[in-house]
C-alpha positions in Angstrom: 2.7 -1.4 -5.9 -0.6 -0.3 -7.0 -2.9 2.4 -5.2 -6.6 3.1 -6.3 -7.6 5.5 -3.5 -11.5 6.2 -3.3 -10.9 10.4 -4.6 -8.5 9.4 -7.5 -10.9 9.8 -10.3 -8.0 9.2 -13.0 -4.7 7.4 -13.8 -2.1 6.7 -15.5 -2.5 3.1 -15.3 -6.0 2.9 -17.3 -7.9 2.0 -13.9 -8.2 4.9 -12.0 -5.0 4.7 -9.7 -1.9 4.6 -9.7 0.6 1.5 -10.4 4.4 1.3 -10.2 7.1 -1.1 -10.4 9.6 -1.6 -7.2 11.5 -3.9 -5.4 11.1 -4.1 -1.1 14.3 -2.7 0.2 14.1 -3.3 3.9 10.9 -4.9 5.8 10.3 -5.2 9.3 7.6 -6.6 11.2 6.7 -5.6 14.7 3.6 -5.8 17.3 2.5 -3.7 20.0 1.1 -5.1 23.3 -2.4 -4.2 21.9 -1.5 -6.7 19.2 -1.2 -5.0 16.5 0.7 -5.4 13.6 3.2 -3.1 12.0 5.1 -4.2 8.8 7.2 -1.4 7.4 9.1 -1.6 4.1 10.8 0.5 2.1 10.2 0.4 -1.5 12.5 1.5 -4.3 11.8 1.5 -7.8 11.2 3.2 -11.2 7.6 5.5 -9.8 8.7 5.0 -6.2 10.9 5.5 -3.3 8.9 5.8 -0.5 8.2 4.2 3.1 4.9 2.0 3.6 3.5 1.1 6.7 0.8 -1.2 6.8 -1.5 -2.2 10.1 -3.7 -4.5 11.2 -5.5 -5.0 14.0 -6.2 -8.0 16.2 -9.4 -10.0 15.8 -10.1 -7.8 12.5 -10.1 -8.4 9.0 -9.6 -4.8 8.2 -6.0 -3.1 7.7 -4.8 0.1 7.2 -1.5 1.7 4.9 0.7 5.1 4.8 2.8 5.6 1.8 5.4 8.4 2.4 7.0 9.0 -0.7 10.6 10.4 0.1 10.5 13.3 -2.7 8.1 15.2 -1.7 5.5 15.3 0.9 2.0 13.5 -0.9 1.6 11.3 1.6 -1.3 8.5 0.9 -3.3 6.9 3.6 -5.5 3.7 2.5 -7.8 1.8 4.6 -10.0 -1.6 3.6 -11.1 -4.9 4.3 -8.6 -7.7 3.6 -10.0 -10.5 1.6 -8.7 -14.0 0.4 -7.1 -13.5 -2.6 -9.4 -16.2 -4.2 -12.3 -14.0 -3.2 -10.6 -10.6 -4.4 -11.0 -8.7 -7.5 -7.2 -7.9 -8.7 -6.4 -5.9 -11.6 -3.2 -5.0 -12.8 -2.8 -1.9 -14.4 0.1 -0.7 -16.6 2.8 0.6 -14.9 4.6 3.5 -15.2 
């Protein structure tokens, strides 16, 4: 998983966010009547142990995400356009 939220000035991962190594524990994806999408997976890792929720919205191509870690209570909420991933810009950084 790798974060770069917009007030995170400096990382550990050379880029300016944040970039850990996990596996998806559990996933599920739902939709309300509105439409929207929910997926919801925990992820588990060396970094991480935390609950994601990511969602979308019908007839958009923007998405949002909430990262609750489960040690402590820094949660993270991300918001952003989604892209192709021809058309994206993806850096890895190193991870912890």
């Amino acid at each position: 998983m790798q974060i770069s939220p917009s007030n995170f000035t400096s990382g550990p991962n050379g880029l300016g966010g944040v970039t850990v190594d996990g596996s998806i524990m559990s996933q599920k994806i739902t939709q309300g009547k509105d439409g929207r999408i929910m997926l919801s997976m925990s992820v588990a890792g060396i970094g991480i142990n935390a609950q994601v929720e990511i969602y979308m919205s019908p007839g958009s191509n923007r998405a949002s995400a909430t990262i609750y870690p489960n040690f402590n209570t820094n949660t993270i909420w991300l918001s952003g356009t989604i892209v192709p991933y021809e058309n994206s810009r993806v850096i890895e950084g190193m991870s912890l």
